[in-house]
N, C-alpha and C positions, 0 to 999 in steps of 0.2 A: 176656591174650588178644591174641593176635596177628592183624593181619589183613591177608592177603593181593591186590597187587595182581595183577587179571585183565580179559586181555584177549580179548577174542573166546573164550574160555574157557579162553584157555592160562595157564597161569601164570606169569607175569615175575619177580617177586621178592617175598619177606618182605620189609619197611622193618627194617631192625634200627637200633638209637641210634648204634653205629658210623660206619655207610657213610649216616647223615641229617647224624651231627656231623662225618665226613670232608669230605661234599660240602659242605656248610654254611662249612667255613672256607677250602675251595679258593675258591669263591664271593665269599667275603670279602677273601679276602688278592685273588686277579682285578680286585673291584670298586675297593678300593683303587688298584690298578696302572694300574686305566683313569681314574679321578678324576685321578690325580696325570700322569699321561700320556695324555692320551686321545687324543692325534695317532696316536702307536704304539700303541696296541689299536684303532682304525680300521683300521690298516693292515695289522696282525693280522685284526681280522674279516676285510678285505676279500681277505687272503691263504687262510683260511677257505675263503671264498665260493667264489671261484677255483680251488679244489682239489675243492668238492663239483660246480662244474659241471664240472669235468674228469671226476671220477668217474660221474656222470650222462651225457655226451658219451660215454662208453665203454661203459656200459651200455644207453645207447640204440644205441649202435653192431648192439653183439653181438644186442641183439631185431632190429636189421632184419635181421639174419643169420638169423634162425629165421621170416621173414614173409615172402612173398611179395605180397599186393594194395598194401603201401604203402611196399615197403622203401627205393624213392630219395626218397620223402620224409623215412621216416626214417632213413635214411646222410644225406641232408644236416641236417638238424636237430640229428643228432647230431656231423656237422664243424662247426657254428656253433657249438654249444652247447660243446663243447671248446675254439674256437677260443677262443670268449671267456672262456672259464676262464684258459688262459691267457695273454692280454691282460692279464684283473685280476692274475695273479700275478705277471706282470714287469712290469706299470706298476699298482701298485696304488693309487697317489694320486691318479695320471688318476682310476681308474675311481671312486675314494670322492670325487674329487671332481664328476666326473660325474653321480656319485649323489646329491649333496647338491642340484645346481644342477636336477637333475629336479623333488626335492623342494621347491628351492624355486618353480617354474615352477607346478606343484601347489597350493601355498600363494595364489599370483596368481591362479591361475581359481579354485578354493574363493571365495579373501576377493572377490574381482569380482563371481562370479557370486552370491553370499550378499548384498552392498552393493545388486547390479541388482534382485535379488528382492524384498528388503526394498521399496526405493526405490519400485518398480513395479508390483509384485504384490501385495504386501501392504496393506488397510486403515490409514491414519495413527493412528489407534485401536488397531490391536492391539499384544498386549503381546510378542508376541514379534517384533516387528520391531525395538525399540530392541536386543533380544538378538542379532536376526540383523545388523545394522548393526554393534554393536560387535564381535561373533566375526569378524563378514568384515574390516570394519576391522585389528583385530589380525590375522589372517591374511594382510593386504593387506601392514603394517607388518612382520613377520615375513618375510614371503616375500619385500620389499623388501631388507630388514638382510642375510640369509643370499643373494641374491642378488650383492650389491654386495660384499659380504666372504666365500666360499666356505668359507673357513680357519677363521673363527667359527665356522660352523654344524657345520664336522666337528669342533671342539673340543665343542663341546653334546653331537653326537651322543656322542662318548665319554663326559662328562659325566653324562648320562643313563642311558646301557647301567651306564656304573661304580656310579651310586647304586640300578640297580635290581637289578642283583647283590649287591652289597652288603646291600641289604632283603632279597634274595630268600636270600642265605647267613645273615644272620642271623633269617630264618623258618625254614631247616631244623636251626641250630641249637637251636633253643626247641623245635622236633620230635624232636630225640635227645632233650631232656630230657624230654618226654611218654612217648617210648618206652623209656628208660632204666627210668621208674618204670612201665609198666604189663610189663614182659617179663617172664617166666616163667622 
């Protein structure tokens, strides 16, 4: 029995064991690439990234072309949103690292404002203040490390994407073999 994935009623595809065990090891062999390299599949994604707001920036274009109540906001929105497509694609280590130093900036108001909370707000009795204390803490200590070294934390990020590709390619492999044995 085969069963079809659908959207809004339309129909996208059969799963066949094939194209679950194709993507499954593309996924895999990726996740590999990005563990063993994950400066360059950052820079990869972030080359990605960059091309989908370019193609976004162009698409928003052409709608302000067909609108009149908002079109100079969206013509500009859409020369920023390109502009900055490609920024990330000719400097894309600026921009990943940009991205990481947000993230860690993030990580400091999180672990601050979780340590204030605790510290403040919370009953010295309750049990979830030791819990909120030490997440903010570690958040505090995290968003310190990846602050002060930029280069660490875009190594993790790849790190991470690679190990969750890699899970995620080999879930779709174990899915071809489900689908291998139920196909018709």
């Amino acid at each position: 029995m085969k069963e079809l994935a659908v959207w809004g009623g339309k129909l996208l595809m059969a799963p066949t064991w094939g194209m679950a065990l194709l993507r499954g090891v593309l996924l895999i062999l990726v996740g590999v690439t990005m563990i063993v390299n994950p400066g360059l599949a950052v820079i990869a994604l972030a080359w990605a990234c960059g091309l989908l707001l370019c193609v976004a920036g162009l698409g928003s274009f052409v709608q302000a072309l067909n609108v009149r109540s908002y079109r100079e906001l969206l013509i500009f929105y859409s020369v920023v949103v390109f502009l900055l497509g490609i920024f990330i694609i000719v400097l894309p280590g600026v921009a990943s690292i940009a991205v990481v130093l947000i993230f860690a900036f993030w990580l400091l108001m999180s672990g601050g404002s979780q340590v204030y909370f605790a510290l403040t707000r919370m009953p010295s009795r309750d049990p979830l203040r030791l819990m909120s204390l030490i997440s903010g803490g570690l958040s505090l200590i995290v968003g310190l490390m990846v602050l002060l070294n930029p280069l660490s934390g875009l190594e993790t990020i790849g790190w991470l994407l690679g190990i969750f590709l890699l899970c995620y390619g080999a879930f779709l492999c174990m899915l071809s073999s489900v689908l291998f044995r139920v196909r018709k």
